[in-house]
VEXDREN-2710 file (C-alpha; in Angstrom, 1 decimal):
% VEXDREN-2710
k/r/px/py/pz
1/UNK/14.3/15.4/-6.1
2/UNK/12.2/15.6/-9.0
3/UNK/10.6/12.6/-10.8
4/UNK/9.2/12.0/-14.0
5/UNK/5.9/9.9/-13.3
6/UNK/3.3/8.5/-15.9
7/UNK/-0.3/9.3/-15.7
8/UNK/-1.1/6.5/-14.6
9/UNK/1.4/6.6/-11.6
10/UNK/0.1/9.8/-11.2
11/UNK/-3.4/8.7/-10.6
12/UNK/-2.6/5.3/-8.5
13/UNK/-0.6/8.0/-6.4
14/UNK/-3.7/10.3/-6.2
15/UNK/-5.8/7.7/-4.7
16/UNK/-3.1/6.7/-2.0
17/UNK/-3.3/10.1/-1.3
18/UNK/-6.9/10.5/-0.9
19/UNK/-7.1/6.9/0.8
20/UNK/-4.5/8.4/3.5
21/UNK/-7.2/11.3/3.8
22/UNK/-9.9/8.9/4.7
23/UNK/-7.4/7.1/7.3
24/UNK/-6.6/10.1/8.7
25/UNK/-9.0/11.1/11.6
26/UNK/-9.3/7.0/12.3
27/UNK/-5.7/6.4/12.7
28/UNK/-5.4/9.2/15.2
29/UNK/-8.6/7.5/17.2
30/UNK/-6.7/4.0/17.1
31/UNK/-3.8/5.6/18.4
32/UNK/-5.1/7.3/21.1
33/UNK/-7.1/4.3/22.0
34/UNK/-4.0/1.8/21.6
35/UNK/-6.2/-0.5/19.3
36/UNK/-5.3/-1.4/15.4
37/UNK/-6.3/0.5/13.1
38/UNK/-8.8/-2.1/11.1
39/UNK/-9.3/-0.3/7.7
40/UNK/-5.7/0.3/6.8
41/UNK/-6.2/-3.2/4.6
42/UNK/-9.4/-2.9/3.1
43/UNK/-8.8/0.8/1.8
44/UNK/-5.6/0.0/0.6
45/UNK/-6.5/-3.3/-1.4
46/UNK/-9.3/-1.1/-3.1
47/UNK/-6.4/0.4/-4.6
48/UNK/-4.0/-2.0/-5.1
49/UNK/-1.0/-0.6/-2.5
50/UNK/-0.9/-4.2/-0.7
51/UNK/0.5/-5.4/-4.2
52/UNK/2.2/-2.1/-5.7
53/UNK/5.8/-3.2/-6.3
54/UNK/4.4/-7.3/-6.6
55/UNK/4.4/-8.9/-10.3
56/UNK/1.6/-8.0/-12.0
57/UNK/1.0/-11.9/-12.9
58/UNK/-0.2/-11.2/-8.8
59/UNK/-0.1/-7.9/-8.1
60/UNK/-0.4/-4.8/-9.6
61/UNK/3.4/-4.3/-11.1
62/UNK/4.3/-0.9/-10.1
63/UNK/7.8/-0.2/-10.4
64/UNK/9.8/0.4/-7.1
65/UNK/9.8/4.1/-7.6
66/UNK/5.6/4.2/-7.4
67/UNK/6.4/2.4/-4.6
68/UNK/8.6/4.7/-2.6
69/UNK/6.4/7.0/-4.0
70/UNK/3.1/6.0/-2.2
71/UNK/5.5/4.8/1.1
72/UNK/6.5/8.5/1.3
73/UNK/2.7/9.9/1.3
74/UNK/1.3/7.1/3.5
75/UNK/4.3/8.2/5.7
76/UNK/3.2/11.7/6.4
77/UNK/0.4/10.3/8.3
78/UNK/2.8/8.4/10.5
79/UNK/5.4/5.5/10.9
80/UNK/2.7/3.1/12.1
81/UNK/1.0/3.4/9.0
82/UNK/3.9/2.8/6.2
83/UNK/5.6/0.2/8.3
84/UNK/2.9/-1.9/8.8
85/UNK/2.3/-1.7/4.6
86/UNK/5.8/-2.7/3.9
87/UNK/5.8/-5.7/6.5
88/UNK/2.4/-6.5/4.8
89/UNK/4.3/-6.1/1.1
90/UNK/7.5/-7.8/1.9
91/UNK/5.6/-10.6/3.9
92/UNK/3.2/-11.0/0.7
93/UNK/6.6/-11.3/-1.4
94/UNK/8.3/-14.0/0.6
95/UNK/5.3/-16.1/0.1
96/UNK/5.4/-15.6/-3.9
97/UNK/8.7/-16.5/-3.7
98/UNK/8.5/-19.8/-1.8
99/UNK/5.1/-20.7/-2.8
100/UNK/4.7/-19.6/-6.2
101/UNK/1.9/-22.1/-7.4
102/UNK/-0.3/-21.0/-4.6
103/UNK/-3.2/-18.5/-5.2
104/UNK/-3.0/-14.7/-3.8
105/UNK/-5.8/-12.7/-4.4
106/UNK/-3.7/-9.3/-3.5
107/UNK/-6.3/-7.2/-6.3
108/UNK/-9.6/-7.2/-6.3
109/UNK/-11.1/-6.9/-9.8
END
């Protein structure tokens, strides 16, 4: 299918990209070592995939399409890795939606 993204979808989906080339070589050590894989957070929150599809009054506000979008590239490195960043979404989303006057830092400025 083809789909008509923005620039600036464009470029948030560039740097998942390049993030997922960074992860790359360190993901396949964690895996043969059986450890987790400790910079799939930080290099993700640098560019704003832990709050992608989350309000941007806390997240970033992607639509769900960037979404799927970045889940599909992050899956061509492996299950592991797009699993894990929907669990950490959806968990992050069930907490917005019972504790919406608390404080989520999900973006760093």
């Amino acid at each position: 299918m083809v789909f008509n993204v923005s620039s600036k979808q464009e470029s948030f989906l560039k740097q998942v990209d390049n993030v997922c080339k960074i992860l790359r070589p360190y993901a396949e050590e964690c895996y043969l070592q059986e450890k987790f894989n400790d910079r799939i957070i930080p290099e993700f929150a640098k560019v704003g995939m832990l709050g992608c599809p989350i309000s941007r009054r806390y997240g970033v506000g992607y639509d769900i399409l960037t979404y799927i979008l970045a889940l599909e590239r992050i899956g061509r490195e492996g299950s592991s890795m797009r699993t894990f960043l929907t669990l950490v979404v959806v968990v992050l989303a069930v907490q917005l939606l019972y504790n919406p006057n608390k404080s989520y830092l999900l973006v760093k400025d």
